[in-house]
Residue frames as qw, qx, qy, qz and C-alpha x, y, z in Angstrom:
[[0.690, 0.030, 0.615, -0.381, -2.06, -1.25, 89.80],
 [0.028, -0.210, 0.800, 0.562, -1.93, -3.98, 87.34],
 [0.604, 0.337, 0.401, -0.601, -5.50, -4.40, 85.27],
 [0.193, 0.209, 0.896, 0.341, -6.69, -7.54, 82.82],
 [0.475, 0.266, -0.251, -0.800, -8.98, -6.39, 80.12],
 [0.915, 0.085, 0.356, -0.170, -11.43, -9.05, 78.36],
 [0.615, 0.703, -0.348, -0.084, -8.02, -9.23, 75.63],
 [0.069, 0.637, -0.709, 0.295, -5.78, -9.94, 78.47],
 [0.687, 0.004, 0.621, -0.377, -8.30, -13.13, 79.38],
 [0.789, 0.539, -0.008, -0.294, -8.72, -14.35, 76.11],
 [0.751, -0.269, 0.578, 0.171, -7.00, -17.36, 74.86],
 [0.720, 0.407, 0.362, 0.430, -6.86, -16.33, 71.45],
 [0.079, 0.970, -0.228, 0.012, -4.95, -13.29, 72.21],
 [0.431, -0.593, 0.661, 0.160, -1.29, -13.16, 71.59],
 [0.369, 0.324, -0.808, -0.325, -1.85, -15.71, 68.34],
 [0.890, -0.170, -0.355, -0.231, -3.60, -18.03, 70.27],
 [0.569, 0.357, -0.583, 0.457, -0.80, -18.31, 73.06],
 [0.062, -0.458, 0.529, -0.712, -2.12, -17.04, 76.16],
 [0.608, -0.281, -0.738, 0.077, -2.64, -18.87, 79.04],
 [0.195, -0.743, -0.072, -0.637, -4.47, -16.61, 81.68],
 [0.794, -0.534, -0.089, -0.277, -5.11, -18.88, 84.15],
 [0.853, -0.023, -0.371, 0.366, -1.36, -19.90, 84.24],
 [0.604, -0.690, 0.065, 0.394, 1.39, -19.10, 86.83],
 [0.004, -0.906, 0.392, 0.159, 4.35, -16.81, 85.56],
 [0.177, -0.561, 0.805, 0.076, 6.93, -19.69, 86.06],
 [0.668, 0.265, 0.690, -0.080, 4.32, -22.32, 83.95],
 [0.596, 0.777, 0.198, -0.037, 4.33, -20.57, 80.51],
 [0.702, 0.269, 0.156, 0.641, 7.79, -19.34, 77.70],
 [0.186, 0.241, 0.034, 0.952, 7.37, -15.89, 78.05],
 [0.113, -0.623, -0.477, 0.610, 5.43, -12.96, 80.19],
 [0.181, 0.457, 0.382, 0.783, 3.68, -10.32, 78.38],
 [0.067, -0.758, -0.493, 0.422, 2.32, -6.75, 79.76],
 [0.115, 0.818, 0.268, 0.495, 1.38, -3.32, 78.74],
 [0.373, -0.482, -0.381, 0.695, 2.18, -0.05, 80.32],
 [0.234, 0.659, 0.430, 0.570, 0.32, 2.97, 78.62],
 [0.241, -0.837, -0.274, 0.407, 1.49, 5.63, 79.74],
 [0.355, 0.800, 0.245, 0.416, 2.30, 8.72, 77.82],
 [0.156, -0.983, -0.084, 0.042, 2.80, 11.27, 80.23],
 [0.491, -0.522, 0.269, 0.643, 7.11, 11.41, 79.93],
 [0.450, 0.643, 0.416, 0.459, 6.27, 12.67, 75.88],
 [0.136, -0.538, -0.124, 0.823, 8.07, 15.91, 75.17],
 [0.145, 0.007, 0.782, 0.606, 6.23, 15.80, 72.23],
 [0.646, -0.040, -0.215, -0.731, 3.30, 14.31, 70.69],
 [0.514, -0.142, 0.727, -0.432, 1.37, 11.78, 73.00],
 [0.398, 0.435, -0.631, -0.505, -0.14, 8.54, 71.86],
 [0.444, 0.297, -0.845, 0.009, 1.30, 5.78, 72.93],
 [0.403, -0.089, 0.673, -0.614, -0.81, 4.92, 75.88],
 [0.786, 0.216, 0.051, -0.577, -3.29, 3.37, 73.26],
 [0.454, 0.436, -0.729, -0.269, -0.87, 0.77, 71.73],
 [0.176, -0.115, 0.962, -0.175, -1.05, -2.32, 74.86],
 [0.452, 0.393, 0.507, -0.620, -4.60, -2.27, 74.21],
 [0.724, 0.495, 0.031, -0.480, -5.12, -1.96, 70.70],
 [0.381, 0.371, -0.833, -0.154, -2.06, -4.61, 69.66],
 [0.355, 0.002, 0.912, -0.205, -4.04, -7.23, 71.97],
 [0.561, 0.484, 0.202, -0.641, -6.91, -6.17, 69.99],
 [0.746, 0.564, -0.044, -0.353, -4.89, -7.50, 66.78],
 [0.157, 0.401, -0.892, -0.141, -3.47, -10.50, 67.47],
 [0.695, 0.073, 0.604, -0.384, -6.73, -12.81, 67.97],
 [0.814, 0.316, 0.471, -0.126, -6.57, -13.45, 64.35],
 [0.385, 0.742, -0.517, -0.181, -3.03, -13.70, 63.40],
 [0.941, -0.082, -0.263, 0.198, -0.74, -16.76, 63.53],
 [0.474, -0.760, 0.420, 0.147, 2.34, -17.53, 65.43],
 [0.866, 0.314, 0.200, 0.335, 4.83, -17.53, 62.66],
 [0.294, -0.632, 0.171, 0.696, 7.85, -16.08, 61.67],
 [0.571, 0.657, 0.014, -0.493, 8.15, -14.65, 58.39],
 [0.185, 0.326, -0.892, -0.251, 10.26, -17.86, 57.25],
 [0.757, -0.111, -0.533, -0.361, 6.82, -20.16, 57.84],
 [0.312, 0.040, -0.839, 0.445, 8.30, -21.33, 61.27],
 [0.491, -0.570, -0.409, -0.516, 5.60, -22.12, 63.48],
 [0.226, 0.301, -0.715, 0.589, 5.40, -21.68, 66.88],
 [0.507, -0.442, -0.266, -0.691, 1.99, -22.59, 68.24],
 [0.759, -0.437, -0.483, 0.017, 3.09, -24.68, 71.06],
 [0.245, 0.251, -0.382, 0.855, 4.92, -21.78, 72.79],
 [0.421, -0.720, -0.536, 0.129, 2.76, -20.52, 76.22],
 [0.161, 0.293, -0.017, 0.942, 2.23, -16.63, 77.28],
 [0.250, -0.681, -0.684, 0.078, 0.98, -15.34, 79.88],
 [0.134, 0.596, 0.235, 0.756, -0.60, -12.13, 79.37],
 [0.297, -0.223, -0.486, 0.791, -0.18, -10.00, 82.93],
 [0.031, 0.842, 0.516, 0.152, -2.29, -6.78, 81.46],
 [0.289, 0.812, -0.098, 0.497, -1.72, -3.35, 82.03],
 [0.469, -0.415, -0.285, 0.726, 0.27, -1.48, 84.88],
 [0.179, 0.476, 0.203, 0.837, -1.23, 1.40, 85.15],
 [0.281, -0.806, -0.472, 0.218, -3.14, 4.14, 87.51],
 [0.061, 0.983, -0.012, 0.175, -2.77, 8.23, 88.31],
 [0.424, -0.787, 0.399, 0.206, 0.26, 8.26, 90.56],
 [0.780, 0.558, -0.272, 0.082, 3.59, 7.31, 87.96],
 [0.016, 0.611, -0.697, 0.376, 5.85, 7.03, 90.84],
 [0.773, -0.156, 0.506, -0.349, 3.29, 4.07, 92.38],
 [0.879, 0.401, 0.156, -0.203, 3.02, 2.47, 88.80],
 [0.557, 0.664, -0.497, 0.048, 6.96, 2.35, 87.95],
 [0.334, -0.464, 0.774, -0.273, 7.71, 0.95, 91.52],
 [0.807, 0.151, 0.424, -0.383, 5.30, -1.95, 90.30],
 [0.866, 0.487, -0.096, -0.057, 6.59, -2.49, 87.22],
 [0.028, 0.700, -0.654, 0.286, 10.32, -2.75, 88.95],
 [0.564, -0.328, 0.631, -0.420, 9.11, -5.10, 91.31],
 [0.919, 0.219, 0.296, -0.141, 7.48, -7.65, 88.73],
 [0.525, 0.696, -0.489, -0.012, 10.40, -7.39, 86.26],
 [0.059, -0.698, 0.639, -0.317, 12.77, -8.33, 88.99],
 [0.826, -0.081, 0.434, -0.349, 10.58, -11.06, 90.00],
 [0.938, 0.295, 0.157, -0.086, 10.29, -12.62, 86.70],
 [0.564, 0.674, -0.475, 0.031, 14.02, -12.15, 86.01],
 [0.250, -0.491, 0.772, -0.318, 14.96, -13.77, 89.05],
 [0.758, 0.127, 0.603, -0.213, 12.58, -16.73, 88.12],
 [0.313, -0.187, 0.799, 0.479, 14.35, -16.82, 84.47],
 [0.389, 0.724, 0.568, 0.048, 11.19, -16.06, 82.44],
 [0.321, 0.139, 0.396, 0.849, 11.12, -14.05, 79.47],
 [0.001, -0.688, -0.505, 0.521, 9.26, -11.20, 79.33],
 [0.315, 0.316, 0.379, 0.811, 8.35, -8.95, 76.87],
 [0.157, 0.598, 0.668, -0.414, 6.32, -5.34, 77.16],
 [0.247, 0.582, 0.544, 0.551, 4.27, -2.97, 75.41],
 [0.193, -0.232, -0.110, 0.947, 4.91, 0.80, 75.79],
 [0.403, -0.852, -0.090, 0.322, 3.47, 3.74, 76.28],
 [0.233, 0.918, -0.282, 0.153, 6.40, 6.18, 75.72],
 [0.697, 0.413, -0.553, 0.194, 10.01, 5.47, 76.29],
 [0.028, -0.455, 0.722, -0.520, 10.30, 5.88, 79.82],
 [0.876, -0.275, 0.115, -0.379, 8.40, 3.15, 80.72],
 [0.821, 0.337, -0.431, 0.164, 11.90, 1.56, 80.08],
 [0.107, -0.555, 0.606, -0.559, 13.68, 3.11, 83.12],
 [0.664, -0.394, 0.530, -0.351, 11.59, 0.80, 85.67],
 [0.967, 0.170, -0.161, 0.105, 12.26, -2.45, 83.21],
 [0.479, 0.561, -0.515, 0.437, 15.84, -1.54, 83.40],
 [0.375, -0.520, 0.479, -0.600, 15.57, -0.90, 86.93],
 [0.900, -0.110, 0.224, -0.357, 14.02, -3.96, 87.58],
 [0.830, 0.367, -0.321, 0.271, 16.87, -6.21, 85.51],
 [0.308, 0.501, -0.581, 0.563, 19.54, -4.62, 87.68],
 [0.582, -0.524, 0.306, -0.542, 17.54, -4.94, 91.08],
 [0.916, -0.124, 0.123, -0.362, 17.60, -8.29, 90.31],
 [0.805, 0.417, -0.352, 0.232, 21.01, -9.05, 88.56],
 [0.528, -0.754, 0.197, 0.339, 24.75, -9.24, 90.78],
 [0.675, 0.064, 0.494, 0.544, 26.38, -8.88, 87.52],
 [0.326, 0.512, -0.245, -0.756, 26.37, -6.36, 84.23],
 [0.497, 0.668, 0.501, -0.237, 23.90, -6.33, 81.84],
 [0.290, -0.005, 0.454, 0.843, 23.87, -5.23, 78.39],
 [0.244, 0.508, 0.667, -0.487, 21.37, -3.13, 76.72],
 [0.386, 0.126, 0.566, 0.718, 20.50, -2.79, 73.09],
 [0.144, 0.581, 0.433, -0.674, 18.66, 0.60, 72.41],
 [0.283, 0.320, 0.589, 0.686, 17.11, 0.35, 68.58],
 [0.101, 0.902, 0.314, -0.277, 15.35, 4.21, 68.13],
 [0.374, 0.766, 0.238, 0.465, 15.85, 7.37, 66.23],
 [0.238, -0.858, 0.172, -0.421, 16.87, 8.86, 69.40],
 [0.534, 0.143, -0.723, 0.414, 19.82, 7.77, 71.96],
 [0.634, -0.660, -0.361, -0.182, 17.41, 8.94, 75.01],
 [0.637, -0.017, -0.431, 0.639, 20.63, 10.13, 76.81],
 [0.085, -0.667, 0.026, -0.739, 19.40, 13.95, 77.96],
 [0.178, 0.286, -0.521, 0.784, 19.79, 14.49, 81.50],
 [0.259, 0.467, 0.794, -0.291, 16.49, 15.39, 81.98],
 [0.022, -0.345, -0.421, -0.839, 13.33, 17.35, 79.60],
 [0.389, -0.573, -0.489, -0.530, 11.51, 19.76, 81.03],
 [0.230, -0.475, 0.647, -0.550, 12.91, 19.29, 84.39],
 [0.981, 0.019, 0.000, -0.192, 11.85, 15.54, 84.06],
 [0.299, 0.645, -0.654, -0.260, 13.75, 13.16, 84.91],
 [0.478, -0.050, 0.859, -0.177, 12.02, 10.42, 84.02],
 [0.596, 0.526, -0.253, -0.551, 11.05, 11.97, 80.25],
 [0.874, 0.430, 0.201, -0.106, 11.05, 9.62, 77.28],
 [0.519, 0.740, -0.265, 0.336, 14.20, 11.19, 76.17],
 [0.049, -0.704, 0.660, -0.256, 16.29, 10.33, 79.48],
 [0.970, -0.065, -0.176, -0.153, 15.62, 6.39, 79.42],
 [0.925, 0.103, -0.232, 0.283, 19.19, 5.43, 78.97],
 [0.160, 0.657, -0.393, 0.624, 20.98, 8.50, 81.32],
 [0.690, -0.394, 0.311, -0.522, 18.71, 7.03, 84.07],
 [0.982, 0.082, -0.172, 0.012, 20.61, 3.40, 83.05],
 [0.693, 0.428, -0.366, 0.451, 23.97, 4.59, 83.23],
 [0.381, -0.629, 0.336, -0.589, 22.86, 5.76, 87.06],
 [0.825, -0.422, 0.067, -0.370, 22.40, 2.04, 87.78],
 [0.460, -0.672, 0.570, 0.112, 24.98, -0.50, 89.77],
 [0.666, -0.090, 0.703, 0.232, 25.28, -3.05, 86.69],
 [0.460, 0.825, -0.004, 0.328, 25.76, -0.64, 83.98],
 [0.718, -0.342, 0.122, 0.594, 29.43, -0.52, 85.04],
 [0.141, -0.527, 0.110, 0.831, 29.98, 2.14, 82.36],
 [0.563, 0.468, -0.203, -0.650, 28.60, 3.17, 78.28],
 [0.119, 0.319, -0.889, -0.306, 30.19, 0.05, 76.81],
 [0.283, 0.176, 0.909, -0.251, 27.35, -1.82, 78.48],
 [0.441, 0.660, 0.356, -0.494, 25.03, 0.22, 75.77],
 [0.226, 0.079, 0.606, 0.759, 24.93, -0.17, 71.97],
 [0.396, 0.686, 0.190, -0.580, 22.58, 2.57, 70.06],
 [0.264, 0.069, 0.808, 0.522, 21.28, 1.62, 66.70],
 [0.072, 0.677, 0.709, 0.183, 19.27, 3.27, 64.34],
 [0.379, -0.586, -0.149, 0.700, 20.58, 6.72, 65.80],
 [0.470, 0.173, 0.298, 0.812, 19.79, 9.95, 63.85],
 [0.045, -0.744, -0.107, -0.657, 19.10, 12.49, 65.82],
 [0.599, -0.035, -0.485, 0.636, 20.75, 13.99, 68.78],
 [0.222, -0.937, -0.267, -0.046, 19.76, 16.66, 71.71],
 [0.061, 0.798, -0.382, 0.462, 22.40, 19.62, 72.71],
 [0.584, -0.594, 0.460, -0.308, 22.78, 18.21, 76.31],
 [0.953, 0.237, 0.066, -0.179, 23.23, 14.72, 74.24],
 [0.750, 0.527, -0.220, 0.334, 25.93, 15.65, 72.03],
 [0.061, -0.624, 0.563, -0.539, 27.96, 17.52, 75.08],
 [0.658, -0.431, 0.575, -0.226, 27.61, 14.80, 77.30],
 [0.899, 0.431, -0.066, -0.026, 28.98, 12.32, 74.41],
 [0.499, 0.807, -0.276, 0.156, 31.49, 13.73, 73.33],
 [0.408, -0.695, 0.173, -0.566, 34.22, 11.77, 74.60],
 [0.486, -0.246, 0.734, -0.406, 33.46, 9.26, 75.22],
 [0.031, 0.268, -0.888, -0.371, 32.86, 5.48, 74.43],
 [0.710, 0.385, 0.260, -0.529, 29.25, 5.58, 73.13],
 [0.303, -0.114, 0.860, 0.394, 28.74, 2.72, 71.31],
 [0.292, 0.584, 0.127, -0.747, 26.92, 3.98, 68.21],
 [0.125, 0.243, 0.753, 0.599, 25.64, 2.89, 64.67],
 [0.274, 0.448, 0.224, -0.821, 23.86, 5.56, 63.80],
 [0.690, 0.633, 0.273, -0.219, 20.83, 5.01, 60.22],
 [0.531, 0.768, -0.299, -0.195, 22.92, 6.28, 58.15],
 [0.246, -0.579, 0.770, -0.102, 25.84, 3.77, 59.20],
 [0.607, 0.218, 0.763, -0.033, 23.44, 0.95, 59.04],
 [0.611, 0.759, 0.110, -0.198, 22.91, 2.30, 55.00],
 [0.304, 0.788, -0.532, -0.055, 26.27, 2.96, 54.37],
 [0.146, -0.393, 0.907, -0.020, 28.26, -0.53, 56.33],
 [0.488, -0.067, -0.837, -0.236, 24.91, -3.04, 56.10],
 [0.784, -0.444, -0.030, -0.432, 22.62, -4.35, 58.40],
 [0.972, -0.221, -0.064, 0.041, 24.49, -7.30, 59.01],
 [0.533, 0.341, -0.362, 0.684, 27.68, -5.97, 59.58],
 [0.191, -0.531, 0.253, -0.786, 26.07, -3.42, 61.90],
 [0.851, -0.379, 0.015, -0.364, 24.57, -6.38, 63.93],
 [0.777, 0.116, -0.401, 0.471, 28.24, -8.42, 63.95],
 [0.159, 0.551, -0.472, 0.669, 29.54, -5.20, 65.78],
 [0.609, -0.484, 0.219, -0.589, 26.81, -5.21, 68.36],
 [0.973, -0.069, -0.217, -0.031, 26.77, -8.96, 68.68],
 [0.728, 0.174, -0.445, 0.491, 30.80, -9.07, 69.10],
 [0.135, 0.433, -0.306, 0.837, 30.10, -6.22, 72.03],
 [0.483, -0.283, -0.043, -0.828, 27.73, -7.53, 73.55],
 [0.775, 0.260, -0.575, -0.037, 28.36, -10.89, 73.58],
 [0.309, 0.312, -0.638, 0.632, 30.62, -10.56, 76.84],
 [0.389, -0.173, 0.515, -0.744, 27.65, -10.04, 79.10],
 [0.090, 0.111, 0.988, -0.059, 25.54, -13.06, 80.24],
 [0.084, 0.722, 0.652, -0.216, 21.73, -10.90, 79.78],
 [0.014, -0.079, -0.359, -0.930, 20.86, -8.50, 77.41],
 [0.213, 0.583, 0.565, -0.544, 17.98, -6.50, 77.67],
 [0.192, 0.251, 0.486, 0.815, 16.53, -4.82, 73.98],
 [0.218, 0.644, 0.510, -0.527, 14.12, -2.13, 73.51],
 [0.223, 0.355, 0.728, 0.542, 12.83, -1.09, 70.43],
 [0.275, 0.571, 0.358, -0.686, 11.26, 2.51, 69.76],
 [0.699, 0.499, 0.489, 0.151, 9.36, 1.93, 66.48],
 [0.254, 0.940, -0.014, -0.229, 10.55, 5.26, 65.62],
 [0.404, -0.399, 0.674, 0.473, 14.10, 3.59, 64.88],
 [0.436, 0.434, 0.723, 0.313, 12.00, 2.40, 61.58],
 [0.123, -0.200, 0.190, 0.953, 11.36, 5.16, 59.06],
 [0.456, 0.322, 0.237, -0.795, 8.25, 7.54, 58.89],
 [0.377, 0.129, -0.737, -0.546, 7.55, 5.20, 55.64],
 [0.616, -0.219, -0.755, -0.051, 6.82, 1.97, 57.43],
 [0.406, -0.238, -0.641, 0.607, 6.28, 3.37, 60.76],
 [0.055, 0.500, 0.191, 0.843, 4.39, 6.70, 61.03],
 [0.667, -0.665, -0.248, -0.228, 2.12, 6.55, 64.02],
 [0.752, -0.211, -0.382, 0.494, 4.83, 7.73, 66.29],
 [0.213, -0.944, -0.127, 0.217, 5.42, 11.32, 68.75],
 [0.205, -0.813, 0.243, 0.488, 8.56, 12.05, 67.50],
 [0.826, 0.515, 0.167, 0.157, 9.27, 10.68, 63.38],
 [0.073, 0.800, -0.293, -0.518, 12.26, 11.27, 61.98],
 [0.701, 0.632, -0.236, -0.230, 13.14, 11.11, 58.29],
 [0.277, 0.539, -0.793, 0.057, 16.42, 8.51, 56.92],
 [0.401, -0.421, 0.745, -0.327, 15.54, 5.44, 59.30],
 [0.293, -0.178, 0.937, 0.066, 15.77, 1.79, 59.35],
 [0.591, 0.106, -0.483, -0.638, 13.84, 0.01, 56.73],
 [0.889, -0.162, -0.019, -0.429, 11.25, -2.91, 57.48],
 [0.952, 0.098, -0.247, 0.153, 14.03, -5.50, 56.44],
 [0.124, 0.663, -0.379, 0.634, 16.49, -3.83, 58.67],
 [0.502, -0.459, 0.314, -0.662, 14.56, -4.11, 61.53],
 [0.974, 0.099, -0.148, -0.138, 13.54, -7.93, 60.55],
 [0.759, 0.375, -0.426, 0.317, 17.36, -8.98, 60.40],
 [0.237, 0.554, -0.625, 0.496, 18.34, -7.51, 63.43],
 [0.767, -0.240, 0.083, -0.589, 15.66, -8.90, 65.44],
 [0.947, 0.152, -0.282, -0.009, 16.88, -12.45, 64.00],
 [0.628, 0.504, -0.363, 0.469, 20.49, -11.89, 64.20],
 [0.203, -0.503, 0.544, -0.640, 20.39, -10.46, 68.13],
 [0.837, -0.160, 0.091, -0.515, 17.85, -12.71, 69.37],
 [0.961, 0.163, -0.213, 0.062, 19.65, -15.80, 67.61],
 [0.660, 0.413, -0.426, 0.461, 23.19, -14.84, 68.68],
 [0.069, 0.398, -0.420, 0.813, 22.77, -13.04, 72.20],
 [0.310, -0.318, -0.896, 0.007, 20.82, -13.95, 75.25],
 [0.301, -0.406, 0.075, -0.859, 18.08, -11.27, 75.46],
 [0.079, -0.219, -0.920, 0.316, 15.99, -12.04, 78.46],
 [0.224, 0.770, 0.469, -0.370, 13.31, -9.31, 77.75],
 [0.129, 0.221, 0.331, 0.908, 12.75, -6.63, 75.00],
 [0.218, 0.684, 0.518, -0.465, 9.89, -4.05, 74.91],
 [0.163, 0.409, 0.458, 0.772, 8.43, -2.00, 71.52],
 [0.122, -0.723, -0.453, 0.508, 7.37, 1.75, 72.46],
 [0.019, -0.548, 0.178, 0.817, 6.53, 5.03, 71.18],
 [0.013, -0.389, -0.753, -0.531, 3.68, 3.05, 68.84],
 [0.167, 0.296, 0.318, -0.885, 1.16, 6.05, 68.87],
 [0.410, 0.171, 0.827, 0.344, -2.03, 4.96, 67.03],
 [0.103, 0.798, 0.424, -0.416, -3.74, 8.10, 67.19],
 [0.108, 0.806, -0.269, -0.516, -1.41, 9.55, 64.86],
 [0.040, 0.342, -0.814, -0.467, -1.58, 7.23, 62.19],
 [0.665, 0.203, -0.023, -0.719, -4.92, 6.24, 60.66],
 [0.808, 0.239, -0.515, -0.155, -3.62, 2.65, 58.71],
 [0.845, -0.455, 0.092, -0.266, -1.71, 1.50, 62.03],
 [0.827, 0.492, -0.271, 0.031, 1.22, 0.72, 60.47],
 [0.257, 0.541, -0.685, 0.414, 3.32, 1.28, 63.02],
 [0.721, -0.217, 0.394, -0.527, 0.99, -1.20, 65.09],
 [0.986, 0.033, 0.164, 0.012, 1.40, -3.86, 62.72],
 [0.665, 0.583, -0.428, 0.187, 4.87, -3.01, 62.44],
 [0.450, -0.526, 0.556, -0.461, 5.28, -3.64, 66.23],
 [0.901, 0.007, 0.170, -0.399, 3.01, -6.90, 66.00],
 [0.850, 0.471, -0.237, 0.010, 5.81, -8.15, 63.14],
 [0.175, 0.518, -0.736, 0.399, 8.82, -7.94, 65.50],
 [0.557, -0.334, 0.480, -0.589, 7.22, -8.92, 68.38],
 [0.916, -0.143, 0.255, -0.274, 6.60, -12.42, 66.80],
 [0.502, 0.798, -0.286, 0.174, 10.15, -12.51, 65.65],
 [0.092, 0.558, -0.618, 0.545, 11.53, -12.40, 68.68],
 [0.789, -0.184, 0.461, -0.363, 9.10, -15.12, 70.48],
 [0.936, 0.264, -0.225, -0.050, 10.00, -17.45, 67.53],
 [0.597, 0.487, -0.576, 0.274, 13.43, -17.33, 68.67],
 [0.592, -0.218, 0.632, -0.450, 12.74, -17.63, 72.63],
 [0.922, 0.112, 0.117, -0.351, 10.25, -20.59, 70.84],
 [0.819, 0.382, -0.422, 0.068, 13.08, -22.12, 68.75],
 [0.024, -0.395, 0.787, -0.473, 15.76, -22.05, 72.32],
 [0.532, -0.217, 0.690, -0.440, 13.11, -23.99, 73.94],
 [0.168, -0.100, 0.977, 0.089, 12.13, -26.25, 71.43],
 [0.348, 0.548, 0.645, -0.404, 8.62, -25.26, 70.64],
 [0.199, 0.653, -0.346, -0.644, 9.60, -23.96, 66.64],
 [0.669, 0.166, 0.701, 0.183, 8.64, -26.18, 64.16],
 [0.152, -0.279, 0.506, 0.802, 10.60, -25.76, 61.04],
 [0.618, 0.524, -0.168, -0.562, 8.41, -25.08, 57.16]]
């Protein structure tokens, strides 16, 4: 069941952008939450993030971090999807995706753990008669079969993609940010044409080389989907997260590719998961969510015209 808080009513959530009272197919972009936790083979968490990042954007701006303003963009803030039964609450969040991709609206959400990506994905393909692409920035390529005898864990996001009819085969995935790998992972790689820039790759070729590949591979499909587990960003600037691992993507990393996908590819949604604030005291990986997230509306803002330059 989807549920508005008094954040998800409030016009000065979102930066001042949201427009409660509007229709889906009146406003630039769709925002929702989905806090659930429960696919963590870990440490849990993330169910707090939709909630506390509405909490702390009433008194930021809409800017990118080049001064570009975007205050006449419109967002309408949906609220959570959530309730006990996770098989009721992913069919829902399938159903609206599909909606709003079939009405051309952008959409961003807020995770919860990683499998709250499966029903976005799901939802894009219900809705597409074409392939998709799908850029997966994390610490982890989410490819495991299943965990636990889940399969619908955090860690099988993108095995449960390559089940659907417009993921034609891996090529339609690029993994970035990639440095660490499960047993069932690496044997079901191997092999095959995983399309891979792993941390240390993005250190050793560049950011911006590592965002030409994707771009020139990605490029070919008309919709791109991104997701973003903060954990791609290293325990430094990111820490609040169930699974950390050392070596990963620095702040300005993360910043450039944001620009550089967004500006060159036509994402139609993205989502940031696997922000866990319980396990991080300063939030950083809350406001390091907060900083992409308005990254990636400036450039939606600048396609429609609603960016107004420093």
């Amino acid at each position: 069941m989807i549920k508005k808080n008094e954040n998800a009513l409030n016009t000065a959530t979102w930066f001042g952008l949201n427009k409660p009272e509007a229709d889906v197919i009146d406003v630039d972009a769709v925002i929702f939450g989905i806090p659930y936790d429960g696919g963590v083979s870990y440490r849990g968490g993330a169910a707090k993030a939709p909630d506390l990042l509405r909490a702390n954007t009433d008194h930021a701006t809409p800017c990118t971090e080049r001064l570009d303003y975007f205050d006449q963009y419109r967002v309408l803030d949906a609220g959570n999807f959530e309730g006990d039964d996770r098989d009721i609450v992913f069919a829902e969040v399938q159903g609206f995706v599909e909606d709003l991709v079939r009405k051309g609206v952008h959409f961003t959400m807020i995770g919860g753990d990683h499998s709250v990506t499966i029903p976005m994905e799901r939802g894009i393909n219900a809705a597409l008669e074409e392939p998709f692409g799908i850029i997966h920035i994390d610490a982890h390529m989410d490819l495991s079969l299943e965990m636990d005898g889940d399969l619908l864990s955090h860690g099988s996001t993108e095995q449960r993609a390559l089940e659907m009819s417009n993921i034609t085969s891996e090529e339609n995935l690029y993994f970035i940010g990639i440095r660490s790998i499960e047993r069932d992972e690496f044997e079901f790689s191997r092999g095959r044409n995983i399309q891979v820039k792993t941390a240390y790759d993005c250190y050793q070729e560049g950011i911006e080389a590592v965002a030409d590949d994707c771009i020139s591979k990605m490029k070919k499909y008309n919709k791109v989907y991104l997701t973003f587990d903060i954990d791609a960003l290293d325990p430094a600037y990111a820490a609040g997260t169930g699974t950390p691992q050392f070596g990963g993507l620095t702040s300005r990393m993360a910043m450039t590719l944001m620009q550089r996908l967004f500006k060159e590819l036509n994402i139609i949604g993205f989502d940031i998961v696997e922000i866990a604030p319980p396990l991080d005291d300063s939030l950083a990986s809350m406001y390091a969510g907060r900083k992409l997230l308005t990254e990636g509306w400036g450039i939606w803002a600048e396609s429609v015209g609603k960016l107004k330059a420093f």
